[in-house]
N, C-alpha and C positions, 0 to 999 in steps of 0.2 A: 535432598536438594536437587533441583533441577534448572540446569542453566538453559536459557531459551534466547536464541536471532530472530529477531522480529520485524520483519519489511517496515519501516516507518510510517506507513499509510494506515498501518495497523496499532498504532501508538496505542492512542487512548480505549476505544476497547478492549485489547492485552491489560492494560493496568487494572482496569475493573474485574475481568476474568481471572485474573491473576490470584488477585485480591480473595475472594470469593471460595477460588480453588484454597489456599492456604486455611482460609478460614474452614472450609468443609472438609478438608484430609490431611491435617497436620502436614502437611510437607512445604517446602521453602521454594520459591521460585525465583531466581535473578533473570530478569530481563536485558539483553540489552537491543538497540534498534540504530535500523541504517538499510542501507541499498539492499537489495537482493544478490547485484553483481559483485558488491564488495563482501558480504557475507562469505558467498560462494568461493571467493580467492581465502578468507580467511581460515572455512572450513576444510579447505585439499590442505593449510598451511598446519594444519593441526590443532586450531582454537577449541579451546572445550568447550562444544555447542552440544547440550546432548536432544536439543529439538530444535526444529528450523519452520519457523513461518513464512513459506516466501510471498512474494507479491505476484509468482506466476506459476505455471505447472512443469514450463521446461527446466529449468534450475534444480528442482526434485528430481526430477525423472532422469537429469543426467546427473548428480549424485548417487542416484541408484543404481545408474547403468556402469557404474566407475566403482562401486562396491564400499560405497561411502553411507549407506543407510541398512536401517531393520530392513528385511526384503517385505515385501506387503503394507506396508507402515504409512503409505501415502495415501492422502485420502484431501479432496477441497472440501476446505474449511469458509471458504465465503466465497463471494465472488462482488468485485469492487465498482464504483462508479466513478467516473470522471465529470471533472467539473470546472468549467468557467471561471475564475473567480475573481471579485476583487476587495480589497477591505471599505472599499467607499462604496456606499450606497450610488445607486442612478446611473453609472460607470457598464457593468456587464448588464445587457439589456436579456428576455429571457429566452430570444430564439438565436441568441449569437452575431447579431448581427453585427455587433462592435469589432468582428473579426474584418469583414470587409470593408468594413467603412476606414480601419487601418489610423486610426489619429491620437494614435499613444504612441507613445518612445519605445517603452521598448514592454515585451512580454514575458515571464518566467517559466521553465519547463524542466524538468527533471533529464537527468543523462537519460537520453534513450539506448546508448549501450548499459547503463548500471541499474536503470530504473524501468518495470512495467509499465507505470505510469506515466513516464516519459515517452516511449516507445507509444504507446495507446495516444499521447498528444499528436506526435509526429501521424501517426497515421491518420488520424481528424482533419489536419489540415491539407493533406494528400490530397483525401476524399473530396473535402470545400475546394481543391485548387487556390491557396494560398499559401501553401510552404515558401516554396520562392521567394515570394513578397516578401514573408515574415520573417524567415529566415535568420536577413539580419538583424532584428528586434528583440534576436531571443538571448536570457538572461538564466543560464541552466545552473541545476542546482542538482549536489551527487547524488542526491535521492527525493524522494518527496516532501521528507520531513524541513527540508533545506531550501526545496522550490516553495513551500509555504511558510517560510518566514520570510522571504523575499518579498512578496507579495502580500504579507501582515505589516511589515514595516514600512510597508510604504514605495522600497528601494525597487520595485517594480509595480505597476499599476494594475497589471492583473496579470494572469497566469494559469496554468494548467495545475488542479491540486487532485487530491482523492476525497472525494464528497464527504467521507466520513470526517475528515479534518475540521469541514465548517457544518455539521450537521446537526441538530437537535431538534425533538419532540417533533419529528417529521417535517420539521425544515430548512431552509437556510438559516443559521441563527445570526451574520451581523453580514454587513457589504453590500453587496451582488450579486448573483450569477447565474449562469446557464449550463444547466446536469447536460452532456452531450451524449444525443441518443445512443444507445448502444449498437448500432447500425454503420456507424462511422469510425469503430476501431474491432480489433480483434475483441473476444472478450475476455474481462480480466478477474478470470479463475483464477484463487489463491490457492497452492497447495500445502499442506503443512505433511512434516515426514520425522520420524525417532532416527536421528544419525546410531551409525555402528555401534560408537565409543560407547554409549548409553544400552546396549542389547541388553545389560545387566541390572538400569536402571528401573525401578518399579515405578517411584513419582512420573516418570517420563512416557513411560504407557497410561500412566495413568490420568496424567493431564491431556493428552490426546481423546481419551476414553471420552472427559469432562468435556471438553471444546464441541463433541459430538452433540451432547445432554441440553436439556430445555431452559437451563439456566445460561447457560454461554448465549445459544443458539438467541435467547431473545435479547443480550447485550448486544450484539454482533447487529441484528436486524434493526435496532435502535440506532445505530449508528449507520445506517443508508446502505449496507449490504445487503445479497439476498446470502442464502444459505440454502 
């Protein structure tokens, strides 16, 4: 068995990869998913995580450096897009421009201290010179998986999510939105690392091995990440 923290941006291609994995190496995989930064607190607190998908590269690398991982173990496993979004059609126009025009209530965005994707919004808006403005319109949610149900239900009119959320057969599959060039935030490289507790773990090397493999690799691409 291998228990796996999964950045929530990463939901739905985890469960298909998962899947796939169990079926092709007998071995068990429990999922669970949530922020990066809350991960990370539950990881120093001793949570039995024996692999860790984050949503960024710093979060590994300083688990690493604090003696919390396999040494060499890290390696990005995708790398994420951001995205506009709203669940009504006509709503996110496709160059953004609903950000200046400013005529919604309010907007959803993930913690940018607990969330990549949150942090990746905040800097979008830097870049446009609208933070200020928007500031107080925002409607934060503790990780991505949270900031898009805000904005599936309606309880926010659009918002910042991870492309892969509303993504299929190469496109937006229902609402609105506008993919935000990747020019307007840092980029958001995902790193995936085998924690300590697991050094003994074989499934745990060996689902990392798989994530590597042509079969993940084109779940993953399927869902609006590069790799």
């Amino acid at each position: 068995t291998v228990q796996v923290a999964v950045a929530a941006n990463f939901t739905e291609p985890m469960k298909a990869i998962a899947a796939d994995f169990e079926k092709d190496s007998g071995n068990t995989v429990q999922l669970s998913f949530g922020s990066t930064g809350k991960f990370y607190s539950q990881i120093k607190n001793g949570a039995p995580f024996d692999v860790f998908l984050s949503a960024d590269t710093a979060t590994p690398a300083r688990l690493e450096k604090e003696g919390d991982t396999v040494p060499g173990s890290i390696f990005t496993y995708a790398t994420g897009k951001l995205v506009l979004w709203s669940a009504k059609a006509g709503v996110v126009d496709a160059q953004g421009e609903v950000l200046k025009k400013n005529e919604f209530r309010n907007i959803a965005i993930a913690s940018p201290k607990l969330a990549p994707y949150g942090a990746a919004a905040v800097q979008t808006l830097t870049q446009l010179g609208l933070l200020a403005t928007l500031e107080p319109k925002f409607v934060t949610g503790e990780s991505i998986g949270q900031t898009f149900s805000f904005v599936s239900t309606g309880n926010a009119e659009l918002g910042f999510v991870a492309l892969s959320q509303v993504y299929e057969g190469g496109k937006i599959k229902s609402g609105s939105g506008w993919i935000v060039p990747e020019d307007l935030h840092a980029p958001l490289r995902q790193d995936a690392v085998q924690l300590a507790r697991a050094k003994n773990n074989q499934a745990a090397a060996a689902l990392l091995v798989y994530l590597k493999a042509g079969k993940a690799q084109a779940i993953i691409r399927s869902y609006g990440y590069g790799v």
